[in-house]
N, C-alpha and C positions, 0 to 999 in steps of 0.2 A: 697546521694552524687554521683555523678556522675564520672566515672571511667578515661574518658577522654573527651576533649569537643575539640568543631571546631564551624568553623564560621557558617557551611555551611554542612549540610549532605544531601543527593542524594538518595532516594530508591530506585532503580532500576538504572541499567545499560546500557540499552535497547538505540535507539539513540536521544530518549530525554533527558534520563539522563546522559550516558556517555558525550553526549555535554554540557549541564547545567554544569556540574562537573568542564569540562576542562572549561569552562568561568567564572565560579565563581573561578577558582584559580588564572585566569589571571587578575579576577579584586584586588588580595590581598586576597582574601577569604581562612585562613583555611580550605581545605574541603576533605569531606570522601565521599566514593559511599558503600552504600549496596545492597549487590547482594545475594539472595538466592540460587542461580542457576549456570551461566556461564557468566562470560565478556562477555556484551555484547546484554543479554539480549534473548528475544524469538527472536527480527528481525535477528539477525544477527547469532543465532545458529541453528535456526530451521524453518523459515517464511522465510523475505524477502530474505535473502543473499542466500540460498540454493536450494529459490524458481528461484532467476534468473539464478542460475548456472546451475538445472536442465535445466531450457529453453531456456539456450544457446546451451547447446548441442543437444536439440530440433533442435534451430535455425542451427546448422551447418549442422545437416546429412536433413534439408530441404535444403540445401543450396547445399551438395553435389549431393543431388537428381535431381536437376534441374539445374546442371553444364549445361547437356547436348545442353539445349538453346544457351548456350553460347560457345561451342567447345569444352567443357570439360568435358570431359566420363569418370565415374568414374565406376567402375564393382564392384557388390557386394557389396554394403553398407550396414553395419551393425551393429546392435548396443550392446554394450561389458557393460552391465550395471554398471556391475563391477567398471570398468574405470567411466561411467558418475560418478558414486557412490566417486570413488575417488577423481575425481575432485571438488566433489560439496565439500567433506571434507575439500580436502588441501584449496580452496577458506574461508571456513568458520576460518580453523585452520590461514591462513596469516591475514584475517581482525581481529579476536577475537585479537589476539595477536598484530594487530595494534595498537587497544586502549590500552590494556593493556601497551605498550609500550607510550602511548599518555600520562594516568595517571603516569607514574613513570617521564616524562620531566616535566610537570605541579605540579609534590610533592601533587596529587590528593593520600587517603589513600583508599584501597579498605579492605574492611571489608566483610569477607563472613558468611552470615548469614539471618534468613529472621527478616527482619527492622519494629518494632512497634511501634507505639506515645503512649507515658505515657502519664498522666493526663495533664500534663506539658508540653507537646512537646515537651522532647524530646525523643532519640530513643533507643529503648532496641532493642537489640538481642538474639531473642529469642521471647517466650510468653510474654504477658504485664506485668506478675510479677515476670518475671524470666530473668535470663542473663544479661547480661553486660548492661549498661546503657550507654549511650553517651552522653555530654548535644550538643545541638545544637541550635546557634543563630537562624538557619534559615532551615528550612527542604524544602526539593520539595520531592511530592510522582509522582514517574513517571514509576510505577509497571506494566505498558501495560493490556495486557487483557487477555484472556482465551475463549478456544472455548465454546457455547454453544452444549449441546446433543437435540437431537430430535426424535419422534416417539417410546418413550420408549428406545433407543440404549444407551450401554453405550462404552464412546470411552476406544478401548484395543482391541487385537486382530484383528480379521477382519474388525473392526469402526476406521476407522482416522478421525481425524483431519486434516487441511491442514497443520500443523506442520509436524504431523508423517506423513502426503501423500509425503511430500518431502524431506522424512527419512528414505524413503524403502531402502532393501536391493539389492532388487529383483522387476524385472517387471512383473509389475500384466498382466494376460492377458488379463482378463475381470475387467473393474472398474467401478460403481454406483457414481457419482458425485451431492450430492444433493444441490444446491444453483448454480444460474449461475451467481452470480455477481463478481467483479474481481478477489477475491480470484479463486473460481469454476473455471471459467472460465482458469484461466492459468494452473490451474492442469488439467484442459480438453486437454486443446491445448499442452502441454508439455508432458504430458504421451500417449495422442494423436499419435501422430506424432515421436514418440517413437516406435510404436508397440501395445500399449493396445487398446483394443476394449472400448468403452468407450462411456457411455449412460451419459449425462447432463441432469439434472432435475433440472426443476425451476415453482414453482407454479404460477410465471405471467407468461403475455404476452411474454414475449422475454427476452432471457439474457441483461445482463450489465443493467439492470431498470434503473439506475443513469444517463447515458449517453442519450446525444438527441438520437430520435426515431431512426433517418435515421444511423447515425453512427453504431448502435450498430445492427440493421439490415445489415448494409455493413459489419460488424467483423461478425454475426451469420454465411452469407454465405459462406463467408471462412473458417470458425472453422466447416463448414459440411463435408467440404473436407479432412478433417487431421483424420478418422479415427474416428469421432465422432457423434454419434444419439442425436440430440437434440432433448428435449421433453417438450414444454411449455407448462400452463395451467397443471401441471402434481397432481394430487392430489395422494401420497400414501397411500395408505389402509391400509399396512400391511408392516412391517419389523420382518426380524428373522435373527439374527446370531449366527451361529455354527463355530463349529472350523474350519471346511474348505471351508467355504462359507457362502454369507448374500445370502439372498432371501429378496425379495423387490416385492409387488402388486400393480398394479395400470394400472388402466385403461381397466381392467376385466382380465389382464393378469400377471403372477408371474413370473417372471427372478430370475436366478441364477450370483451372480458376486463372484471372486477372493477378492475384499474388494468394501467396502465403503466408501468415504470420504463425511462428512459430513460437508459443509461450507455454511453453512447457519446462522451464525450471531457470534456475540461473546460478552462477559459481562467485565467490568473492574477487576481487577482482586483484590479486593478491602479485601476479605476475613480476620481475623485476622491483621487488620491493626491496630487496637484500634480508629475508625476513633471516632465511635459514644460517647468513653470514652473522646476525646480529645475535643469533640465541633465540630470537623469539617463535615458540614452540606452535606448531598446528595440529589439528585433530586428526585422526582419522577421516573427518568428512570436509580435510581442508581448511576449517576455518579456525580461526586465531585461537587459542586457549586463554579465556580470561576468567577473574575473580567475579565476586560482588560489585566489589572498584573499578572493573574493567582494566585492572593491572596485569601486562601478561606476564611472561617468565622470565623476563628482560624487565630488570631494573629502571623505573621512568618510563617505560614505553608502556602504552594504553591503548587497547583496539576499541572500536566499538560500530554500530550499523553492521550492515549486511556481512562484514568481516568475522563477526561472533557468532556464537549460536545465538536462537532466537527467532520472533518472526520478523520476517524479513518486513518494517513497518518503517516508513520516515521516520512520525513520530515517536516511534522505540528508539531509532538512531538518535533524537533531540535527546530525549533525558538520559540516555546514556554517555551522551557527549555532556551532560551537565555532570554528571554524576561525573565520568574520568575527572574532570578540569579542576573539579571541588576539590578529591581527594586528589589532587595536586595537590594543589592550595593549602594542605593539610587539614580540611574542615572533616568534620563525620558527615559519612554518607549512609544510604541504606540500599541494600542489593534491588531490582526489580522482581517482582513477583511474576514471574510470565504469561501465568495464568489468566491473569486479568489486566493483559494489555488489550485495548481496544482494538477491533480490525473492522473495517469497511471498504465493501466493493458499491462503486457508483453505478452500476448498471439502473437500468430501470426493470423494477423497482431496486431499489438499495437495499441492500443488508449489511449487518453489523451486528458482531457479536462479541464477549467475553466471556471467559469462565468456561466451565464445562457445558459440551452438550448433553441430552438426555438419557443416550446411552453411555457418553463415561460415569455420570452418576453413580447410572446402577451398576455398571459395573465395578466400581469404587465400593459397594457393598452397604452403603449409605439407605439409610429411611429416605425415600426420594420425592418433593412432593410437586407436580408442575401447575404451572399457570398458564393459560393458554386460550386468546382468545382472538378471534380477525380484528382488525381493524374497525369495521364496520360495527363493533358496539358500541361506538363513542361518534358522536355526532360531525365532527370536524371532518374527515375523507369524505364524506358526502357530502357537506356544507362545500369543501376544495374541488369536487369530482374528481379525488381518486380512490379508489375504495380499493384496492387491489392490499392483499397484505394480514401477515400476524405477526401478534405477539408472545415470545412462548420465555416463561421466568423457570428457570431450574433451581428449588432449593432444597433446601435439607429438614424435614419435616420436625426432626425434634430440637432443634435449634431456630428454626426460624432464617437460616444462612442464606444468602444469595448464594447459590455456587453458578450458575450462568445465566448470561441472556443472550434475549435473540431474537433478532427484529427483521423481518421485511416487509417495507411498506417504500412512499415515497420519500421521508424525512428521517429511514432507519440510522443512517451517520449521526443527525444529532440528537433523536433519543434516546441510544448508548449511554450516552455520558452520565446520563443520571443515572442509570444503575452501578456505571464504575464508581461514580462517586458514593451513592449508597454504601457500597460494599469497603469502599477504601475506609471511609468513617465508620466501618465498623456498622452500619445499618444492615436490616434485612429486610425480605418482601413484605413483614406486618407493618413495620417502620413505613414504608414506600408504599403500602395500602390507607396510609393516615397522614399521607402528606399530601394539603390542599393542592390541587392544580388549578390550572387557569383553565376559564372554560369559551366558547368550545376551540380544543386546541387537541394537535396529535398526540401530545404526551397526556392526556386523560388516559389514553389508550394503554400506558405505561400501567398509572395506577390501578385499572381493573383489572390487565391482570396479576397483579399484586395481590389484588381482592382474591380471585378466583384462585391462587397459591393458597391463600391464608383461608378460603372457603364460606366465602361471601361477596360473590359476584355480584353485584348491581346489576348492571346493562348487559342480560346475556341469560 
């Protein structure tokens, strides 16, 4: 029998569960969140939140550095890691404590402890035959992920994770970066431009693999400049860590670094869930099997985040956690499109993209027409002094479609959004070529190349 029941319980905290939570309460939903760990989850105590806090203050002492273009001479710039260190805290200590504050307006019950499915579904805390029991109408597992180890390393000491990379105390001088895809990369460019010496390793061709060619070639250039050795095609031979140093081979040569962060992929974090005692079926690649609804094979029970397929996005985990809770709720819901979920890396400069790049286009077999034009055709980066950056729109020539974008520059996270928006209403790049912008501002830069899709570039 069951100790206390709810409509609605939440595993994990993280931001697809703490939003799931708060939405199933607004729908009438009795509901509980269980958290093993901290309000709030891994994004917001250790990854996202802390990662963009470091690389704002990245972004500022780049910022103070290069006053001088602009009239304003700053002497001595320096960096107090101490202070980044505190702010990254007080940021994480105000948001964790947001939500928390979110659960107690919404009568959301937060229960700490780590959350298992009985036979039954529902959820003990604790081991599966032990601790308290909960019954639960409706569960969502939304337990995020966990890094993977590689080359024999185990993460502790001088091995991070990008968790613990943006949990130092202390600035590394010399850092190992193994993985160049968004994660990597921002712990590049952020401890970068900080001061640490800082080697990026990545076994393809060129960091950000995910993003179009040319983009992520336009960010490598820049991320050469902040203090960092890039190394593609990098095959390591050999990893050793000792208490005061990793040693790392590759490429007939052995470097000494200060640590390693190793981001190079990550697994759900699925471990002692009771999944396989419950019914609830995994993929071949591990991760949860769900619907549209995010309903898995177990009746009531709903995955969603880093536990499904998918990219691995907070914000994919948010609407997927609205999406379970609804179809709780019994409302209609609509599947996500994957295609066009937004992604952004904060390195400097940022990018951000959806849809197809320029080669899945054509290779999709489509009339393919691009847009594509720097930054620097629109007056604003240069009015800001930053001019670094493009723009490049992939559409479909005899329709008119947005099939992708793709931006880097310095504000690429939030001019995204207007092309997903475009594209979700049903707009395309002629649409986004005849829509007034404000001027002078970065997202002009959006509309030309619209223009230059649709074949009539103004500025350029």
């Amino acid at each position: 029998m069951a100790d206390r029941s709810f409509d609605c319980v939440v595993i994990g905290s993280g931001p697809g569960g703490y939003v799931a939570a708060i939405r199933a309460a607004q729908l009438g939903m009795k509901t509980a969140v269980v958290e093993k760990d901290r309000v709030g989850g891994r994004c917001l105590n250790y990854a996202c939140i802390p990662a963009k806090a470091v690389l704002r203050a990245a972004d500022v002492k780049t910022e103070a550095e290069g006053g001088e273009a602009l009239g304003i001479r700053v002497d001595g710039v320096s960096v107090d890691f101490a202070g980044v260190a505190g702010h990254r805290d007080k940021v994480i200590k105000t948001l964790t404590g947001g939500v928390a504050g979110l659960f107690k307006k919404n009568k959301v019950e937060l229960i700490d402890g780590h959350g298992t499915l009985t036979d039954d579904c529902n959820v003990r805390i604790g081991a599966q035959k032990d601790g308290e029991e909960i019954e639960a109408g409706k569960v969502v597992i939304a337990v995020g992920s966990v890094p993977k180890p590689i080359l024999g390393l185990r993460f502790g000491g001088r091995v991070l994770g990008t968790e613990t990379a943006w949990g130092l105390g202390e600035l590394p001088g010399r850092l190992a970066v193994i993985g160049a895809g968004a994660s990597g990369t921002e712990v590049a460019s952020a401890f970068g431009r900080l001061g640490t010496e800082v080697v990026l390793l990545e076994a393809l061709d060129g960091i950000l693999p995910l993003e179009d060619e040319e983009i992520a070639k336009a960010c490598a250039r820049e991320i050469r400049k902040q203090n960092v050795e890039i190394v593609t095609g990098a095959k390591i031979d050999a990893a050793e860590a000792g208490d005061d140093a990793v040693k790392l081979a590759w490429g007939g040569e052995e470097r000494s670094f200060d640590y390693v962060c190793i981001a190079a992929g990550r697994a759900p974090d699925l471990e002692s869930l009771g999944l396989e005692e419950a019914g609830v079926k995994t993929g071949d690649n591990g991760l949860i099997e769900v619907d549209g609804a995010m309903r898995t094979s177990r009746d009531a029970v709903y995955a969603i985040g880093d536990a499904v397929p998918g990219p691995a996005l907070a914000h994919k985990a948010s609407d997927e956690g609205i999406i379970a809770v609804e179809d709780a709720a019994g409302q209609e819901t609509h599947p996500i499109d994957y295609r066009f979920v937004p992604a952004a890396t904060f390195c400097h400069p940022q990018v951000a993209s959806f849809g197809m790049t320029e080669r899945e286009a054509r290779d999709s077999g489509r009339e393919v027409v691009v847009g594509k034009i720097p930054v620097t055709a629109v007056g604003a980066p240069t009015v800001y002094g930053d001019r670094s950056g493009m723009i490049k729109l992939v559409g479909d020539a005899e329709y008119g479609e947005l099939l992708g974008g793709h931006v880097v520059c310095a504000k690429a996270a939030d001019l995204i959004q207007e092309l997903v928006n475009a594209q979700a209403l049903e707009g395309g790049y002629p649409e986004v070529a005849r829509t007034i912008h404000p001027h002078p501002a970065f997202a002009e830069a959006i509309m030309e190349a619209a223009r230059a899709a649709d074949g009539w570039l103004i500025h350029g």
